[in-house]
N, C-alpha and C positions, 0 to 999 in steps of 0.2 A: 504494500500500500504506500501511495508518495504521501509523503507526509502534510500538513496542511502550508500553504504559502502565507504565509503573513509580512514578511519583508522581502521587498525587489533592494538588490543590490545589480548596479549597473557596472560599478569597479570593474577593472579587470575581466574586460569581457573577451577571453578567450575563445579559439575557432577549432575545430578537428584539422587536422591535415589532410591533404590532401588523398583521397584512395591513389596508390600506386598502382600498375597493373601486378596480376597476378594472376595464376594457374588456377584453377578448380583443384581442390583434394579432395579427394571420395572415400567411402569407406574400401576399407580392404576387403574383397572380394572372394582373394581364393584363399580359403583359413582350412583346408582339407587336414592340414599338419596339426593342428592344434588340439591340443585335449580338451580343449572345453567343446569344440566344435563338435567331435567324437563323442562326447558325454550326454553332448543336445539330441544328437540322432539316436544313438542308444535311448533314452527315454519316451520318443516320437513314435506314435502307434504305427504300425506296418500299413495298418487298412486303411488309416486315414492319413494322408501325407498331409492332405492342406490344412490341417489343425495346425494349430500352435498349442501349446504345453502352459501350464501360467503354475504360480505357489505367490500366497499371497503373504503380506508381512510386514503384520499387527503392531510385534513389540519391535519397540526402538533398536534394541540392542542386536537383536535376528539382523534389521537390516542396514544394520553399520557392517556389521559384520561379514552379512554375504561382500557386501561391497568391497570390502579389505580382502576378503578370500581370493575373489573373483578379480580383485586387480594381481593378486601374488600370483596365480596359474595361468594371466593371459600370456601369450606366448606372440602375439602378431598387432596389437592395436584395444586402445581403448581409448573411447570417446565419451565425455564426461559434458553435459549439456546443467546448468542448474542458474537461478534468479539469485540467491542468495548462498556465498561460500563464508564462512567466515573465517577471522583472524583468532581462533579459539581453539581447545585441545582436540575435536573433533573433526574441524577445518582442518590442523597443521598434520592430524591424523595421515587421513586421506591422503592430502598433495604429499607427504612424504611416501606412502605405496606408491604413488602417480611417479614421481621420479625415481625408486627403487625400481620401477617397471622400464621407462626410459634409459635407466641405465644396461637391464640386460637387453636392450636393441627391438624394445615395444615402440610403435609408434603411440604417443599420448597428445592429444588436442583437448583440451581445455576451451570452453565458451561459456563465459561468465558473464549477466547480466552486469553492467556497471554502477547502477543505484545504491550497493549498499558495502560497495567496495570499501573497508576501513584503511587496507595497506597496498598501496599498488606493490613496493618493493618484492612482496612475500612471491607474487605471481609472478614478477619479472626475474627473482632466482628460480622458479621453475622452468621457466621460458629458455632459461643460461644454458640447461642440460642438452646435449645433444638429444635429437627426436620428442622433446616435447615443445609444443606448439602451445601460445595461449592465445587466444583472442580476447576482448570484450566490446559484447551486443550496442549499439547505440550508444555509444561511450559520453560522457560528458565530457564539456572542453573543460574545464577546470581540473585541474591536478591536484595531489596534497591536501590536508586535510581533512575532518571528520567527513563521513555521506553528507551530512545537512550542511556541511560549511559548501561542501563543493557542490551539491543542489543549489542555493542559494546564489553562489556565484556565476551561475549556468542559467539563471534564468530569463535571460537575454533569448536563448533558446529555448524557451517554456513549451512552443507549443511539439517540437521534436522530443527533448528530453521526457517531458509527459509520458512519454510512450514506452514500455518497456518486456521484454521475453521473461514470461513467468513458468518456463516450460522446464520439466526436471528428466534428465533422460543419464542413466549409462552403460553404457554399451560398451562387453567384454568379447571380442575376438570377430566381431560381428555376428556371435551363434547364443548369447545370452545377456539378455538388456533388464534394466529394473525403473519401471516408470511410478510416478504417482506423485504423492503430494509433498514430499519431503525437499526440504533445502539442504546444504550441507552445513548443519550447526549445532551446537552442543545438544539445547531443547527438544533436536527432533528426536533424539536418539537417548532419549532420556539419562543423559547426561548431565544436566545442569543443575547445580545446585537448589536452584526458587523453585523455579516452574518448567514442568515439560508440558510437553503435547502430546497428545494422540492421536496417531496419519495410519495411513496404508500405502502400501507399497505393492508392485505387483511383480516377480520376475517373470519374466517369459522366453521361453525359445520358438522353434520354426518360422514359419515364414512370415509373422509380425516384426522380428528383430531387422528381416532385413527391409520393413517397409520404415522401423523407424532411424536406422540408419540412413535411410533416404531421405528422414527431418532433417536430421541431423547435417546431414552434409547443404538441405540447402539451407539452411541458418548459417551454417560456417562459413558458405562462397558466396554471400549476401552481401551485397554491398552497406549492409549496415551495419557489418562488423568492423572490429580493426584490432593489426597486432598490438600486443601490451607496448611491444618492443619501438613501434610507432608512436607509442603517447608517451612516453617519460626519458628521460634521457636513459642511454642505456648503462653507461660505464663498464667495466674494467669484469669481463664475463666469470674470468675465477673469481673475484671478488662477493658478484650476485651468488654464486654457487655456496660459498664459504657463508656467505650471511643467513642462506636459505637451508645448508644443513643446520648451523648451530639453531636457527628457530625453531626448525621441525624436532631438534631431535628427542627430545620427551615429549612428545604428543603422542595421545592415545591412537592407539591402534587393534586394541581388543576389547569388547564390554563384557561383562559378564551375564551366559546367557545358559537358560537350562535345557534339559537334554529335548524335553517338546515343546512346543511351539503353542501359540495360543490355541492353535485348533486341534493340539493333540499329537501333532508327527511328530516323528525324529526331525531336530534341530537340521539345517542347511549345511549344518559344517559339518556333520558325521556323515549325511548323503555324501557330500564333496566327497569325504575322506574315503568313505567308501567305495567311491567310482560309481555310483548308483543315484537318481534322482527320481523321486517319488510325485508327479506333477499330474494336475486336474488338465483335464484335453478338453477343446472346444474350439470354433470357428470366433472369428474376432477381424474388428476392422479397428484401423489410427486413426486417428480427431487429431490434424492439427492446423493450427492458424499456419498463414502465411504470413514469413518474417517481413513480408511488407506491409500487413497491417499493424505495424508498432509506426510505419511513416505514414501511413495515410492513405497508400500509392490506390489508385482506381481499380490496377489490376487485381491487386489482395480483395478485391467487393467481389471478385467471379466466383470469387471461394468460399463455399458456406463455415461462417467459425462453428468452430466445436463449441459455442455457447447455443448456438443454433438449434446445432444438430443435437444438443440434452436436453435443449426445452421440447424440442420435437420429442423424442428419447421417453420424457417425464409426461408429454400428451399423452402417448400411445397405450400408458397401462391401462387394463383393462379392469387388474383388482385390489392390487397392491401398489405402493411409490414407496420407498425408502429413502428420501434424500440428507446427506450426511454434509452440512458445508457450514464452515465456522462464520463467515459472513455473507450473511442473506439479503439482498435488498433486489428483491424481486420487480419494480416498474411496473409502469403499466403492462407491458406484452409479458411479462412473467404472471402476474395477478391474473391476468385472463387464461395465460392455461391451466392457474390453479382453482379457478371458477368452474373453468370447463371438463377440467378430470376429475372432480369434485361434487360435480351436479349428479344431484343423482344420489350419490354413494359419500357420505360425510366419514371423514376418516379413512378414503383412500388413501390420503397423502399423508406420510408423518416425516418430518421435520427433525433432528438432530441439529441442533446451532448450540453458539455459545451463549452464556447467561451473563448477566451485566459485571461480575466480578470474574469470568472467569477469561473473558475477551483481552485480545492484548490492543486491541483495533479501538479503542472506546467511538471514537467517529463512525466507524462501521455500525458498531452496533446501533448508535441513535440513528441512521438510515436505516437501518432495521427495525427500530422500535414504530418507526412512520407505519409500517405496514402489520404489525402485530395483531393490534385490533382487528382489521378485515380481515387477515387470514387464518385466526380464530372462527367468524362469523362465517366465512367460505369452508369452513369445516374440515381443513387442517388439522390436523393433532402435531401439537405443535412440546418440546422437550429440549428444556434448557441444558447445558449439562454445568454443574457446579461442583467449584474447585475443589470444596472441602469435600463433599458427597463422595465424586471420584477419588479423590483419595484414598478415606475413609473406609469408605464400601471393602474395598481391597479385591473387588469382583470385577471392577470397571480394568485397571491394569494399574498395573505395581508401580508407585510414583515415590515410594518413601517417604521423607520429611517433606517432599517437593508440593504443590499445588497442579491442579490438573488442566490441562484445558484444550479447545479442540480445533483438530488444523487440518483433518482427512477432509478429502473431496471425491465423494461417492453416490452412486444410485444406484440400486435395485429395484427391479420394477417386474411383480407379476412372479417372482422367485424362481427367476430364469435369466435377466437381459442385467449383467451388471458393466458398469462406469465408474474406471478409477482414472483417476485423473490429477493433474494442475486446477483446473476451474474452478474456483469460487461464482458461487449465483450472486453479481454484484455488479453493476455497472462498469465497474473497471476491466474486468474481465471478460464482460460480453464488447465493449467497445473500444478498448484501450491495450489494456496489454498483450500478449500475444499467449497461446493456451496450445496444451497435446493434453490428450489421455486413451483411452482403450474403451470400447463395448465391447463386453464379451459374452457368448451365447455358453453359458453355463450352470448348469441349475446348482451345482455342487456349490462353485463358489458364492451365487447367490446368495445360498442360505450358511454360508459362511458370515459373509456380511452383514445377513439377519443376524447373525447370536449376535455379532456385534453390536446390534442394533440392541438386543434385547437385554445383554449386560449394564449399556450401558443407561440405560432407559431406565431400567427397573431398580436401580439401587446408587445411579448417580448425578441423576438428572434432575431437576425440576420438570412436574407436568402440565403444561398451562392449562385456564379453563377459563371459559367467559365465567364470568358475579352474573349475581341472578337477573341484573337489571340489563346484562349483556351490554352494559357498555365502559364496564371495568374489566381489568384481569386479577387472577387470582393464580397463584404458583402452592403445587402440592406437593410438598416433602415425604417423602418416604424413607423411614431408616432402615437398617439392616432387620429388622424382627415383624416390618410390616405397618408400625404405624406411621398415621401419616398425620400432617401438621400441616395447616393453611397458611399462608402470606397473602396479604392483602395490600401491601408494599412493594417496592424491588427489593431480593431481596440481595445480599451484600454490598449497597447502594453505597455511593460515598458524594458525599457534599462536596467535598471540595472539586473533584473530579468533575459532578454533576456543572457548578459552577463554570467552569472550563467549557464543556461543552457548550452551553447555554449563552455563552460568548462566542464561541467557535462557529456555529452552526451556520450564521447567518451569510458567510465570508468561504462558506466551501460547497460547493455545487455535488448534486447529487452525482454525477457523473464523475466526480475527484475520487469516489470513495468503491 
């Protein structure tokens, strides 16, 4: 989310450089030698080739983890697509595999949104290494500094910089990719001391990997990227290399994770180790924007966004909607497919979002709150989830001292047709940033995604309801033994915060958030 503008600074109005010419790089193609490639086919049903393979993954720590495995056995290329990397134990994690990988003669490409870049330097000692490549998407012209200092001084460019790749993709050997909601940061991967999240992730093999290596490359050869090695001076390339080991070199690279999985299986890393992968089979199509809808460009309108294609997605059920998305601001053209799948049948639609304390977004949320009332009344079942509940509960997922809160962007619909994804239901996302996720035709993981639903629902959520006068809301707690307890309040409401917004609101367009 871009944060709100309140000060134009005109100082120092720096420009991109100029695009240089350069080559197309594509994925790598022929990955026949490689073990992971052998390991994806091994898995792949005989009768059905045109399946792809998927395992989906709940807990943080599973999918840090695959991530780090699956960069130590690629053997030919890895392609690392993410909005947000950070400068943190779980960031330095990662890019130290990415360059352990580089070094034994992996091809490694990095494509990092630039919004919330804290350290160019850290990227530009990976950039040092032979065979890895960084880019970053829509780069801002200001250099150094916190993200909101170099926002702020970019805003000469507002209506370009605005625009930004929220798409999460990485792809090992070109024969197994892990997409979905995840950034690369301490939070996601329940790492963080305060507060984590709870995302989904999806790996997959067959013939999905190589449609989203086809994202993949055309985000990299877009003219909206640019080398790191282009926007910062470069200096003295042992030097980047020396600076970029001693930062990586205590960052985390394992989490602690047990032997099943939220759903039950052997853990990802004992498959691995075993040369054996245990994967739900089904047909499946890629949702992804065109990286020229982060410019504007006329051509990207020929292309339906993946916001589109899930509102269509969320029309079509016939009995069930499962929608799981931490910021909700549905619009007019969202409200009317929630009228229309709704008519009829109240409580097709239920709703997973965050609750006013458990949001990291608080602007988000207040576009959200515009529409709570009516899609209450449109007969939504609608389930806040709340920080302490999730915690608490200890059924929602293991957060320890931390506070819980929710960042998966998914739908199930009809406990057959699921959507894991980037996408937030939010204006930003249907109009502004740039979005990938997966449908997949699978009733397995469907009702995977239900438990999910139904953990988290049942013992860590708030459950909204109209007041009798139906034109109040009312949130119903429920603790671990069943009883339940009304609010007629928000409830972990905070004044001063509230205040903030209340100032904020007037000054940020529905379309900002």
């Amino acid at each position: 989310m871009v944060l709100p503008l309140l000060i134009v600074m005109a100082a120092g109005c720096a420009t991109l450089p100029d695009l240089p010419p350069r080559s197309a790089e594509l994925a790598v193609q022929n990955v026949t030698s490689s073990p992971l490639a052998r390991l994806a086919a091994a898995s792949a049903p005989s009768e059905r080739p045109d399946w792809s393979g998927f395992r989906l993954f709940y807990s943080g720590e599973s999918a840090f983890n695959a991530r780090i495995a699956l960069a130590r056995r690629a053997t030919q290329s890895l392609d690392v697509q993410v909005y947000h990397l950070a400068d943190d134990e779980t960031g330095r994690g990662l890019l130290r595999e990415l360059r352990d990988a580089a070094q034994r003669g992996v091809r490694v490409r990095v494509l990092v949104d630039d919004l919330h870049i804290a350290e160019d330097e850290l990227l530009a000692g990976l950039s040092a290494f032979p065979n890895a490549r960084v880019r970053l998407f829509n780069p801002l012209p200001a250099r150094g500094g916190s993200p909101k200092s170099r926002l702020l001084r970019s805003l000469h460019e507002f209506d370009r910089v605005n625009h930004r790749m929220h798409n999460k993709l990485f792809v090992a050997d070109n024969s197994v990719a892990i997409t979905g909601g995840r950034n690369v940061a301490d939070e996601y991967f329940m790492n963080n001391p305060q507060a984590n999240f709870l995302d989904l992730d999806v790996l997959c093999t067959g013939p999905v990997v190589r449609e989203m290596s086809a994202v993949f490359d055309e985000y990299w050869n877009s003219e909206l990227t640019r080398s790191i090695d282009a926007l910062i001076p470069l200096g003295d390339a042992h030097e980047r290399r020396e600076r970029f080991n001693e930062a990586v070199r205590g960052a985390t690279t394992r989490l602690g994770e047990r032997q099943r999985d939220a759903f039950g299986r052997t853990s990802f890393l004992r498959q691995l180790a075993n040369g054996q992968l245990t994967l739900d089979h089904g047909p499946a199509r890629v949702l992804a924007d065109s990286p020229y809808k982060a410019a504007g460009r006329d051509g990207a309108k020929d292309r339906p966004t993946v916001a589109s294609q899930v509102l269509a997605l969320l029309a079509s059920a016939n009995d069930e909607a499962l929608v799981m998305s931490p910021y909700f601001i549905p619009g007019e053209r969202g409200m009317q497919v929630v009228r229309e799948a709704s008519a009829g049948k109240p409580g097709r639609i239920t709703l997973l979002t965050n609750s006013f304390g458990a949001t990291d977004e608080p602007l988000a949320y207040a576009g959200y709150e515009r529409y709570r009332l009516d899609l209450l009344k449109a007969g939504v079942r609608i389930f806040e989830l709340s920080p302490k509940l999730a915690r608490d509960s200890g059924r929602v997922a293991y957060f320890g001292d931390t506070i819980g809160r929710l960042h998966a962007k998914s739908l199930a619909i009809d406990r057959r047709w699921l959507f894991v994804g980037s996408l937030n239901l939010d204006p930003r996302s249907s109009h502004t940033n740039t979005e990938m996720g997966l449908v997949i035709d699978s009733v397995v993981l469907a009702q995977m995604v239900g438990g999910i639903y139904r953990r988290a629902t049942n013992s860590g959520a708030f459950r909204l309801r109209l007041a009798p006068d139906s034109e109040r809301i009312e949130w119903v707690e429920t603790d671990w033994q069943g009883h339940e307890s009304i609010h007629v309040t928000e409830p972990d409401d905070d004044p001063w915060l509230r205040l903030k917004l209340l100032l904020l609101k007037p000054f940020v367009s529905e379309e900002l958030l």
